[in-house]
OpenMM code with the backbone's topology and positions (N, CA, C; nanometers):
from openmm import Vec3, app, unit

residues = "UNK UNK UNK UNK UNK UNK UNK UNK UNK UNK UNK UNK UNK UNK UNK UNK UNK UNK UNK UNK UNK UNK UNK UNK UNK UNK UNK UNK UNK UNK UNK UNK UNK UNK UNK UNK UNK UNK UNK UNK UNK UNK UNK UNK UNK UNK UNK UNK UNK UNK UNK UNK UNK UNK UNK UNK UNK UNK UNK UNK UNK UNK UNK UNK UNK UNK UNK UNK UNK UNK UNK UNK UNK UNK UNK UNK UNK UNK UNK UNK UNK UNK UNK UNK UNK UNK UNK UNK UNK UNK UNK UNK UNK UNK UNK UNK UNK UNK UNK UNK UNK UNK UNK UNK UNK UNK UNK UNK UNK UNK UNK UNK UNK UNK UNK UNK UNK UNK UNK UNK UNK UNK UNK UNK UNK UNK UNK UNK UNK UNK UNK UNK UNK UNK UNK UNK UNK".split()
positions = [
    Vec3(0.0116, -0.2668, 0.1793),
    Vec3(0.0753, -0.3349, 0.0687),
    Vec3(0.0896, -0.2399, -0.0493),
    Vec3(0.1654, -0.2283, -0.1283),
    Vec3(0.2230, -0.1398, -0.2521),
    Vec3(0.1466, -0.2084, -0.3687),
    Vec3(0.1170, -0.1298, -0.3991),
    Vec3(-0.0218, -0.0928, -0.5345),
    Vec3(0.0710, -0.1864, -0.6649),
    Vec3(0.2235, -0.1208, -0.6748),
    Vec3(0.3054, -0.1845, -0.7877),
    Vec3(0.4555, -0.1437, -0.7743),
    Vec3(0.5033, -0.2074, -0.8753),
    Vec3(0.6685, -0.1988, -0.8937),
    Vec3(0.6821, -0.0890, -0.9647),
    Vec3(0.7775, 0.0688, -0.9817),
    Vec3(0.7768, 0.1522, -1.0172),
    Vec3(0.9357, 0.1552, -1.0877),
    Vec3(0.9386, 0.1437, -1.2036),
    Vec3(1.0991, 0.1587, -1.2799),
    Vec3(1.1105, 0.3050, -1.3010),
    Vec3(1.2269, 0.3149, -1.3310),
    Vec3(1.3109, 0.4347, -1.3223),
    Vec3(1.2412, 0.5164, -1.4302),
    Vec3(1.2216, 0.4779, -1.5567),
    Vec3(1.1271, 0.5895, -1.6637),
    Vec3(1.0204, 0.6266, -1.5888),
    Vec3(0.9378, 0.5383, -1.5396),
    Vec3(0.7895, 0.6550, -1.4952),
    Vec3(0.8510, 0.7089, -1.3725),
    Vec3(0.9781, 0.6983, -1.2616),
    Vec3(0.9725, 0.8103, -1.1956),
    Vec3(1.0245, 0.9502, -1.2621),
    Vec3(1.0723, 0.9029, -1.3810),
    Vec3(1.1107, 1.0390, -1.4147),
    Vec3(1.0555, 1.1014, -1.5110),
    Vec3(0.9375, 1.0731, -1.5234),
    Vec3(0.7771, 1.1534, -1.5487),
    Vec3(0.7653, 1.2288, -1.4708),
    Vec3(0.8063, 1.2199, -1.3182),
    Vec3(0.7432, 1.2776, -1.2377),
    Vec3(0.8190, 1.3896, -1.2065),
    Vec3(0.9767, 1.3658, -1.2725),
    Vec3(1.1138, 1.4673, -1.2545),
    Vec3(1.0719, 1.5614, -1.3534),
    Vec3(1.0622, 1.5331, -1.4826),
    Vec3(1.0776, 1.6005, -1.5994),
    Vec3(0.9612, 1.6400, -1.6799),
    Vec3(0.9089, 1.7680, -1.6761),
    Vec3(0.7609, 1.8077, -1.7637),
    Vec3(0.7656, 1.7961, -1.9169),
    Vec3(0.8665, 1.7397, -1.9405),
    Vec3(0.8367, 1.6675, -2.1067),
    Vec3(0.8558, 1.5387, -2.0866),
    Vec3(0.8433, 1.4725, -1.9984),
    Vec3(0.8167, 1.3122, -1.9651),
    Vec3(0.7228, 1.2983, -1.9541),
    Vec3(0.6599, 1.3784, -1.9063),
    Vec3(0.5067, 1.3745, -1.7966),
    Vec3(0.3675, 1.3748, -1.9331),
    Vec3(0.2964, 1.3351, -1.8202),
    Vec3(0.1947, 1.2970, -1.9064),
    Vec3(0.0132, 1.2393, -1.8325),
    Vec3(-0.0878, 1.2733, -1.8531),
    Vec3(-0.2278, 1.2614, -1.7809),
    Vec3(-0.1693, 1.1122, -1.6800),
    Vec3(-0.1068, 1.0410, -1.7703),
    Vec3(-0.1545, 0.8732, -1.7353),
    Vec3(-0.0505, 0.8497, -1.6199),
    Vec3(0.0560, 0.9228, -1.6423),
    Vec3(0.1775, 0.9607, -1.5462),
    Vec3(0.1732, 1.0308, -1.4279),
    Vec3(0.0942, 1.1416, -1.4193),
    Vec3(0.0319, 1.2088, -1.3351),
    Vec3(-0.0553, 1.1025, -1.2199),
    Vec3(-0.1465, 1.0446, -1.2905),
    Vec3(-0.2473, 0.9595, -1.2047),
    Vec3(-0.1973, 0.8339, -1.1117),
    Vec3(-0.0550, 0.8188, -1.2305),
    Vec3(0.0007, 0.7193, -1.1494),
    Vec3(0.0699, 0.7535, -1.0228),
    Vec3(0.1620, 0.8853, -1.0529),
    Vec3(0.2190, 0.9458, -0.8693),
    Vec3(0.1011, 0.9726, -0.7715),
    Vec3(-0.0441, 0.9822, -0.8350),
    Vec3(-0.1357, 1.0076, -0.7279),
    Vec3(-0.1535, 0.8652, -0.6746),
    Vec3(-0.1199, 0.7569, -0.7287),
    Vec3(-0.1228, 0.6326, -0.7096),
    Vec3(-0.0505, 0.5987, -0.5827),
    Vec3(0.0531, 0.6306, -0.6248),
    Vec3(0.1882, 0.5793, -0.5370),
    Vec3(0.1571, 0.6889, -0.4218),
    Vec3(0.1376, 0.8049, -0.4340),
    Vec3(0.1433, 0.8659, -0.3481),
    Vec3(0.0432, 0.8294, -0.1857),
    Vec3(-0.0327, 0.7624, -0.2726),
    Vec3(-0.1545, 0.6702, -0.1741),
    Vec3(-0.1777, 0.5090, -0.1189),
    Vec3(-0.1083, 0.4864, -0.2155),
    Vec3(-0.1144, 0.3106, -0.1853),
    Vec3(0.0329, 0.2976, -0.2053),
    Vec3(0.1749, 0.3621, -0.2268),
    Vec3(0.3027, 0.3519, -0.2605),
    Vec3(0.3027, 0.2180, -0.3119),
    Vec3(0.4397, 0.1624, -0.3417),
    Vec3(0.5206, 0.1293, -0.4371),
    Vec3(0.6068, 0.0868, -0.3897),
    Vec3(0.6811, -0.0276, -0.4678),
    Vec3(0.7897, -0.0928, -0.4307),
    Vec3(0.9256, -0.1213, -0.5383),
    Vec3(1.0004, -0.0706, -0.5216),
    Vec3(1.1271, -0.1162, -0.5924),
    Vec3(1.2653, -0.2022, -0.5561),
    Vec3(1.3563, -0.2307, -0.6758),
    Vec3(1.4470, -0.3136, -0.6570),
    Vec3(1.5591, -0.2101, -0.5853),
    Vec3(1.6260, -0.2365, -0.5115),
    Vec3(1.7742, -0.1330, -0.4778),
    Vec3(1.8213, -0.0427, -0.5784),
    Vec3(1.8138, -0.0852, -0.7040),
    Vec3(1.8896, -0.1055, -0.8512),
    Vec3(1.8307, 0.0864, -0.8605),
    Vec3(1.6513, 0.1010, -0.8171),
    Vec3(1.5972, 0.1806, -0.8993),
    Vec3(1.6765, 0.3507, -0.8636),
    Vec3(1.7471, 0.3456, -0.6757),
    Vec3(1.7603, 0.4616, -0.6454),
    Vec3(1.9019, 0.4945, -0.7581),
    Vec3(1.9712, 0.4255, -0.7976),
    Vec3(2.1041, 0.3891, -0.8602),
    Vec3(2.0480, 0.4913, -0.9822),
    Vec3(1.9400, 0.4204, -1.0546),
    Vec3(1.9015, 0.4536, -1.2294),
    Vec3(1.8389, 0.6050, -1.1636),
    Vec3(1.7582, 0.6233, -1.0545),
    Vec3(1.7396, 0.7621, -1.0537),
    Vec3(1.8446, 0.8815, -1.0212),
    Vec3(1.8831, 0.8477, -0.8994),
    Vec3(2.0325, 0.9226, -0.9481),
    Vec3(2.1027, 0.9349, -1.0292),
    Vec3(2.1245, 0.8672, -1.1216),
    Vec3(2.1949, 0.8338, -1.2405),
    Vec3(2.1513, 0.9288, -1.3315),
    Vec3(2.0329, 0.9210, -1.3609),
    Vec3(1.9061, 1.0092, -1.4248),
    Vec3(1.9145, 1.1436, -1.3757),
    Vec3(1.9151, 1.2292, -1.2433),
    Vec3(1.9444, 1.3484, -1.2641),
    Vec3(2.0381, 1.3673, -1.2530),
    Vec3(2.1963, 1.3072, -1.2291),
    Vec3(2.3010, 1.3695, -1.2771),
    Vec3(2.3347, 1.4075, -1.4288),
    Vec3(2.2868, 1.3179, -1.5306),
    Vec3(2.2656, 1.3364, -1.5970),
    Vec3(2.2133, 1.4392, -1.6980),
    Vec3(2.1333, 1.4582, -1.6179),
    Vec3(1.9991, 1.5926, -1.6731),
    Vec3(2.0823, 1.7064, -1.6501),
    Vec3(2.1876, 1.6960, -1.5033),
    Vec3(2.2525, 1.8058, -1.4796),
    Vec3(2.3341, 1.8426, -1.5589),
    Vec3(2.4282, 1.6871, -1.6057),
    Vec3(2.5532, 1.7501, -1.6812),
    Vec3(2.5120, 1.7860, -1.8525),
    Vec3(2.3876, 1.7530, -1.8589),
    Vec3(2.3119, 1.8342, -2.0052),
    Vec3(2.2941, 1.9791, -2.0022),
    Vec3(2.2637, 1.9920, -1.8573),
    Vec3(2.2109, 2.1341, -1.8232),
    Vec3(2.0764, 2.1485, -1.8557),
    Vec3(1.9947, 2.0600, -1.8110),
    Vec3(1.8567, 2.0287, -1.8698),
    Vec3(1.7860, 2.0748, -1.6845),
    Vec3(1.8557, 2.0683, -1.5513),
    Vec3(1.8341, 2.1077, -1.4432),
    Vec3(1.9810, 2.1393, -1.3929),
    Vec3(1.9362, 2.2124, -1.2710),
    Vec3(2.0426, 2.2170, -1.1759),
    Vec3(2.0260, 2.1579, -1.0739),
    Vec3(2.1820, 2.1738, -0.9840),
    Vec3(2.1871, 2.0835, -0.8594),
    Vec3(2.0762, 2.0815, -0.7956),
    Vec3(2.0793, 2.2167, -0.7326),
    Vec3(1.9266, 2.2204, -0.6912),
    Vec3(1.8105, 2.2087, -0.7124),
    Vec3(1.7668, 2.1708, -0.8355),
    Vec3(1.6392, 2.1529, -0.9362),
    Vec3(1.6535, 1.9780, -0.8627),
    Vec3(1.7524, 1.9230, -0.9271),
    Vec3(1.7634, 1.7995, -0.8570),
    Vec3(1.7531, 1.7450, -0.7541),
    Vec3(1.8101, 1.8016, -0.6617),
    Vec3(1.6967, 1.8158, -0.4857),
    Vec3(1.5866, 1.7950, -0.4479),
    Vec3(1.5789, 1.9335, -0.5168),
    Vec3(1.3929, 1.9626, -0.5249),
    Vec3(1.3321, 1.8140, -0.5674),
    Vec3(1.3603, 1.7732, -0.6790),
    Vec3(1.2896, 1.6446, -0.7239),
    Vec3(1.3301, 1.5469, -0.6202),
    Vec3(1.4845, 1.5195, -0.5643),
    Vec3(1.4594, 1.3789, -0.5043),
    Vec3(1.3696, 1.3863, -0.3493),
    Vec3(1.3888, 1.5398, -0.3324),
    Vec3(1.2611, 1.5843, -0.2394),
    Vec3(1.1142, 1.5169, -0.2541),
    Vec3(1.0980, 1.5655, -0.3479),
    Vec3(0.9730, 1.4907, -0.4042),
    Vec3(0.9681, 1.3335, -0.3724),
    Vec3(1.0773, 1.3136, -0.4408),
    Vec3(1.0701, 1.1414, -0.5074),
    Vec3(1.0538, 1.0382, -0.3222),
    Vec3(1.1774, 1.1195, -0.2502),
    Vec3(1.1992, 1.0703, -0.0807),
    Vec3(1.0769, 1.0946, 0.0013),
    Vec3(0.9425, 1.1740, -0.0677),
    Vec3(0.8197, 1.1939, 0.0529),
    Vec3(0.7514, 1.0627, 0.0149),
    Vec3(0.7895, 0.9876, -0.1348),
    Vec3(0.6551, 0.8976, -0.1578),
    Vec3(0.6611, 0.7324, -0.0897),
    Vec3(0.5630, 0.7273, -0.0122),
    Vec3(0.5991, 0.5585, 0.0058),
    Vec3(0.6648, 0.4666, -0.0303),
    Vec3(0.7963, 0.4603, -0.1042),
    Vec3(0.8519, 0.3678, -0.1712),
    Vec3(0.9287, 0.3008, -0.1052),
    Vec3(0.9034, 0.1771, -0.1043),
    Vec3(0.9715, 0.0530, -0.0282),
    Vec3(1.0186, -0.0262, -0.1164),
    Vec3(1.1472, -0.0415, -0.0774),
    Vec3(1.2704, -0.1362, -0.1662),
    Vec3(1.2343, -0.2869, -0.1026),
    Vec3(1.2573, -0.3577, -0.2156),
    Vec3(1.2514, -0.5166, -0.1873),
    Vec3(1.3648, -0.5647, -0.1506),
    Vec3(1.4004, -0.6330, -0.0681),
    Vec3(1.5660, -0.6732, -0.0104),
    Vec3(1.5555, -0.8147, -0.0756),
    Vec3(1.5162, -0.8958, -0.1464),
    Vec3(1.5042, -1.0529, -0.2206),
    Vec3(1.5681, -0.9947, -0.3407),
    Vec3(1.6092, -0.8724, -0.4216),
    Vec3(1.6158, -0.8843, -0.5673),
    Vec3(1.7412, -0.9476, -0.5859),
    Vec3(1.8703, -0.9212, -0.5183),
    Vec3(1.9868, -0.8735, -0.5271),
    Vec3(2.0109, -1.0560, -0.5204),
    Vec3(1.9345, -1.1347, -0.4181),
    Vec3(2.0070, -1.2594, -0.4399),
    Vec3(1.9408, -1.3278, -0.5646),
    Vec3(1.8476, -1.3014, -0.6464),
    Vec3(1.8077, -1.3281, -0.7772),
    Vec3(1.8632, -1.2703, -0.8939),
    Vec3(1.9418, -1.2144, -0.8361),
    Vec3(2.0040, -1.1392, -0.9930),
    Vec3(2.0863, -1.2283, -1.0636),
    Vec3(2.1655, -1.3445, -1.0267),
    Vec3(2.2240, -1.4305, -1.1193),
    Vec3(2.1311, -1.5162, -1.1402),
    Vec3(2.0207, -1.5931, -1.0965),
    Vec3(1.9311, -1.6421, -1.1187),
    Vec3(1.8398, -1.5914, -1.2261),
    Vec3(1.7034, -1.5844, -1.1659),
    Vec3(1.5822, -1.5629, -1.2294),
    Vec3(1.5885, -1.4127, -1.2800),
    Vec3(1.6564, -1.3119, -1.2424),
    Vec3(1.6773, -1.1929, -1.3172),
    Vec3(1.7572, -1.2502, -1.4766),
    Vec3(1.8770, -1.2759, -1.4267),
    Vec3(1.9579, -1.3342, -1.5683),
    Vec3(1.8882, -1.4354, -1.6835),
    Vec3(1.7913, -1.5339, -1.6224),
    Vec3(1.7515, -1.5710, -1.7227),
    Vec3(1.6415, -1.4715, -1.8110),
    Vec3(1.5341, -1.3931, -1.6879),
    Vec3(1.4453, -1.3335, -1.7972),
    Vec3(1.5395, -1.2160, -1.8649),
    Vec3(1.6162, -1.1744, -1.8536),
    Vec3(1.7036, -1.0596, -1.9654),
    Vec3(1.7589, -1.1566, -2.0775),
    Vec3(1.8323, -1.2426, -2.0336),
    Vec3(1.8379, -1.3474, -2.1617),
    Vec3(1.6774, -1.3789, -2.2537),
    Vec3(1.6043, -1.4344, -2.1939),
    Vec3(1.4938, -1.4870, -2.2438),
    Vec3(1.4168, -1.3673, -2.3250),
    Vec3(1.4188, -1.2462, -2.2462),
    Vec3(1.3210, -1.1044, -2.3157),
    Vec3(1.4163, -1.0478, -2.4065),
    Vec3(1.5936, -1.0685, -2.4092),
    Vec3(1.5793, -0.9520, -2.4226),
    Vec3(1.5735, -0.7889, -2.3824),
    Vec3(1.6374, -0.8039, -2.3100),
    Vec3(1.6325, -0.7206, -2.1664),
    Vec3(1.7112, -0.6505, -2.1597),
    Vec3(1.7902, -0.5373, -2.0813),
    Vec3(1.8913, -0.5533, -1.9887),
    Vec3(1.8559, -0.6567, -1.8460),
    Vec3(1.9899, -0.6054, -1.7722),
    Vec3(1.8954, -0.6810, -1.6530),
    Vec3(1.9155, -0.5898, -1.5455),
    Vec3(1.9011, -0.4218, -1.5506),
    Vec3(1.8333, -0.3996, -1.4832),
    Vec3(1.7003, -0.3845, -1.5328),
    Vec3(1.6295, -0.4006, -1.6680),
    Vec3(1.4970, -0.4069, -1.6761),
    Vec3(1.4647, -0.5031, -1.6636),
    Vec3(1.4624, -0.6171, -1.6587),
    Vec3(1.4174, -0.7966, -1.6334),
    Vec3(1.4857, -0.7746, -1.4313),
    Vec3(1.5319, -0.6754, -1.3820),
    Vec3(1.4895, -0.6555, -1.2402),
    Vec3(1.3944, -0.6456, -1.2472),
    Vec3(1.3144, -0.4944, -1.2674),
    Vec3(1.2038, -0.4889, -1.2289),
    Vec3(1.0838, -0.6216, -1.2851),
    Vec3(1.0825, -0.6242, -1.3962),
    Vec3(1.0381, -0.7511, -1.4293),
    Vec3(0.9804, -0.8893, -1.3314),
    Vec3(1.1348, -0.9212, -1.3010),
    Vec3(1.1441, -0.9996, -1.1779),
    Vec3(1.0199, -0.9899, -1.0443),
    Vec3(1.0823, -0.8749, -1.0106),
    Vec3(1.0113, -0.8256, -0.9164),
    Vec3(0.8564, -0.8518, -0.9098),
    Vec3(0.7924, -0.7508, -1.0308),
    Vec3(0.6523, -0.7364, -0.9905),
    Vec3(0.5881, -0.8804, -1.0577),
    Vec3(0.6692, -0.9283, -1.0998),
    Vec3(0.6147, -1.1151, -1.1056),
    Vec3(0.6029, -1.1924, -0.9726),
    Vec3(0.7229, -1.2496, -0.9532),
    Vec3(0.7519, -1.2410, -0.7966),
    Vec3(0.6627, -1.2233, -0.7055),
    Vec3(0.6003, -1.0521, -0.6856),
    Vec3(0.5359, -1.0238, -0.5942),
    Vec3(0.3465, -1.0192, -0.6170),
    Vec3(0.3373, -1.0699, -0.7834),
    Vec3(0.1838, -1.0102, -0.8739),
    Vec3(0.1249, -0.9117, -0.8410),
    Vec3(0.2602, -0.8244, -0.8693),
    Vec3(0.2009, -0.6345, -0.8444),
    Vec3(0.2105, -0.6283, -1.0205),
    Vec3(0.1574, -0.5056, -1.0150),
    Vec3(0.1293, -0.4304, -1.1809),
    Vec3(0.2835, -0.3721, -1.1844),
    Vec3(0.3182, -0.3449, -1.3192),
    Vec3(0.4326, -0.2747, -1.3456),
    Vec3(0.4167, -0.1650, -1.3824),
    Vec3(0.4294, -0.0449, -1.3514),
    Vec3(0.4652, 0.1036, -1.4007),
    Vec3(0.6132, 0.1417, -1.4670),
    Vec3(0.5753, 0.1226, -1.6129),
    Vec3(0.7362, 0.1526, -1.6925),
    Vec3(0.6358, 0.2178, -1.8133),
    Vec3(0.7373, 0.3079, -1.8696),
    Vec3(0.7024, 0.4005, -2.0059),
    Vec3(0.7935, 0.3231, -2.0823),
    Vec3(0.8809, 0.2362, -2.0489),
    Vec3(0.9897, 0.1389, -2.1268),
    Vec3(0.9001, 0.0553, -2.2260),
    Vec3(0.8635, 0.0736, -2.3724),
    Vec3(0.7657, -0.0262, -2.4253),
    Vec3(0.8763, -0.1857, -2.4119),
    Vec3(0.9686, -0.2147, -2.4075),
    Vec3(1.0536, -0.2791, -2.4226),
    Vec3(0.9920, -0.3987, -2.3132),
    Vec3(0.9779, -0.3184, -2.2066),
    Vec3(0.9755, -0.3787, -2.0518),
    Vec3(0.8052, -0.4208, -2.0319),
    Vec3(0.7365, -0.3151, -2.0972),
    Vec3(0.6386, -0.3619, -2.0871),
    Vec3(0.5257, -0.4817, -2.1456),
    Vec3(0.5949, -0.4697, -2.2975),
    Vec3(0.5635, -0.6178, -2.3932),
    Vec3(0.6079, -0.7476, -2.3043),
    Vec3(0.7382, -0.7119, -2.2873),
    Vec3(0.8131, -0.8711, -2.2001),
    Vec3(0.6898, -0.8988, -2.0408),
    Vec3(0.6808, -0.7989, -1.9621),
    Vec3(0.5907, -0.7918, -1.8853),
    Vec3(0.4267, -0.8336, -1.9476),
    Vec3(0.3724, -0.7900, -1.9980),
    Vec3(0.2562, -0.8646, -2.0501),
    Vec3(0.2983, -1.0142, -2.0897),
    Vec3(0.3835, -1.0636, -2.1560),
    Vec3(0.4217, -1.2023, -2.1847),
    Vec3(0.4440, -1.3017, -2.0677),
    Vec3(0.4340, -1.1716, -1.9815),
    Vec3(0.4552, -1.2829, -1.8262),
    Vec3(0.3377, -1.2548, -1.7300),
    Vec3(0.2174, -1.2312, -1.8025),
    Vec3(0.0984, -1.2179, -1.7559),
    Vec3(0.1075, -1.1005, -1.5846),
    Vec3(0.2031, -1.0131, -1.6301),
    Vec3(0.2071, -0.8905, -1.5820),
    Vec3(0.1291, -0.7251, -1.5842),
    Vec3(0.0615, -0.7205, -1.5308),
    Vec3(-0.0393, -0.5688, -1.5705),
    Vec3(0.0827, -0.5086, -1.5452),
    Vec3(0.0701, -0.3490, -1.6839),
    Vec3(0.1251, -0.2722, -1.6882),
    Vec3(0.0475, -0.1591, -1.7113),
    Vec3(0.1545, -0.0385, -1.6629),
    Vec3(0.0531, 0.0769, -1.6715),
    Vec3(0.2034, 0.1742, -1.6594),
    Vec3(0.2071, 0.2892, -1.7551),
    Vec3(0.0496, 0.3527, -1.8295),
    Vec3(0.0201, 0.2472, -1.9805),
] * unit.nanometer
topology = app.Topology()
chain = topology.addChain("A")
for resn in residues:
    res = topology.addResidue(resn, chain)
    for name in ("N", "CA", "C"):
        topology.addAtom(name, app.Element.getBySymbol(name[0]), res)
């Protein structure tokens, strides 16, 4: 079973050494051992995320590899339930928090399943505590 729900900011702690951080670190040793579960949504925001970085010139193509190298060895298992909740119970908690709704996805999710949430998003993580959600870091 997966330790927690992992959003797109703390994986890219794990991309970027000015993201990163002790509490960030402990958490990929986390996942790396008990893995993790995400919405479809998250491979979208991570790709998204190093093309990005690329067209800054903050990495290259291949720097980007290298990481989804990384990112493709760790246990991460996608939830196949999010996608028919997204006009539902996703839409209301982004209405209700405040949200987007791909952050009231993950949201969703580790409610749903009463896994902990891993987001550096303070946004995501206040709304998550309000829904008697552990968060970390």
């Amino acid at each position: 079973m997966s330790l927690a729900v992992v959003d797109a900011s703390v994986t890219f702690s794990w991309c970027f050494i000015d993201q990163a951080s002790d509490a960030t670190d402990r958490l990929l040793d986390l996942v790396a051992r008990h893995g993790a579960l995400v919405p479809g949504l998250w491979f979208l925001e991570v790709g998204n995320g190093l093309v990005q970085a690329e067209r800054r010139r903050k990495i290259t193509a291949a720097d980007a590899d290298v990481r989804l190298a990384l990112i493709s060895s760790l246990p991460i298992m996608v939830d196949q339930n999010t996608v028919g909740r997204a006009w539902n119970e996703v839409l209301h908690l982004a209405r209700a928090e405040r949200l987007s709704v791909y952050d009231a996805t993950y949201l969703e999710l580790a409610a749903r399943r009463g896994l902990a949430l891993y987001t550096r998003d303070n946004a995501l993580a206040e709304a998550a505590r309000r829904h008697g959600v552990a968060v970390s870091p």
